[in-house]
C-alpha positions, 0 to 999 in steps of 0.5 A, spaced: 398 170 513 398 164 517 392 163 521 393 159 526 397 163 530 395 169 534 398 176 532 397 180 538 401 174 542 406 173 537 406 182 537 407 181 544 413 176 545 416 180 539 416 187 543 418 183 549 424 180 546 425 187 542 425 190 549 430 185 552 434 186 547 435 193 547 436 193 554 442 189 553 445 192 547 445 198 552 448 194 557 454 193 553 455 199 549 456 201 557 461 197 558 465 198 552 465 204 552 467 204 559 462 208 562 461 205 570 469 202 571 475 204 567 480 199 565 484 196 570 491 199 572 493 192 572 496 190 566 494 182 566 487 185 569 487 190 563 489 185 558 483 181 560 478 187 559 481 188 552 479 181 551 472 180 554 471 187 549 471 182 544 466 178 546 461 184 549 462 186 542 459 180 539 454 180 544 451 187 542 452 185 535 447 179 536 443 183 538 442 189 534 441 184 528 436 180 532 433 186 533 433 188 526 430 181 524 424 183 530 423 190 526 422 186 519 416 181 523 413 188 527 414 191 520 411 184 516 405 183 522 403 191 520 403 189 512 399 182 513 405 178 510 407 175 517 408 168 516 409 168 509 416 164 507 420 170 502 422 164 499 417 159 496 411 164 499 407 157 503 405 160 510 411 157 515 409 152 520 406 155 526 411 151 531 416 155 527 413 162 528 411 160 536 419 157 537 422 163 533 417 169 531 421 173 526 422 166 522 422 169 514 423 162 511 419 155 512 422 149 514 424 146 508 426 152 505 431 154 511 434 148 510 
């Protein structure tokens, strides 16, 4: 584990980030599903909608894989294996870990 880094705040932030996410994801899974406003009556409108689904759809998509990366950094915090790269097994850079948290790989090995 990377001693550098202070695991109660990076525990924080990833919570934080995971409860922000879910939020959002909850948001969008709303709007598709069109819970608070039908699709329009207005044709060009509804075609419009259509298209932003596609867009919402990415949206919630981006965020149910951030949150499963945030899932794996809470799950390497519990097991001591956080700050570990999963590919050469070297402590990944603490302003890595402070810029993305759930981060598996080092910068050498990222790139």
């Amino acid at each position: 584990m990377s001693t550098n880094v202070n695991i109660a705040h990076v525990r924080e932030r990833l919570e934080q980030r995971r409860t922000e996410l879910l939020s959002r994801s909850r948001r969008v899974e709303r709007d598709l599903h069109r819970v608070e406003a039908p699709l329009s009556a207005d044709s060009s409108e509804r075609a419009m909608e259509i298209r932003n689904d596609a867009t919402l759809a990415a949206i919630g998509r981006a965020a149910d894989t951030e949150i499963a990366e945030i899932d794996a950094a809470l799950q390497r915090l519990e097991e001591g294996e956080y700050g570990i790269c999963k590919s050469c097994g070297r402590s990944i850079e603490v302003r890595r870990l402070l810029a993305l948290p759930q981060s598996v790989r080092c910068a050498s090995c990222w790139g």
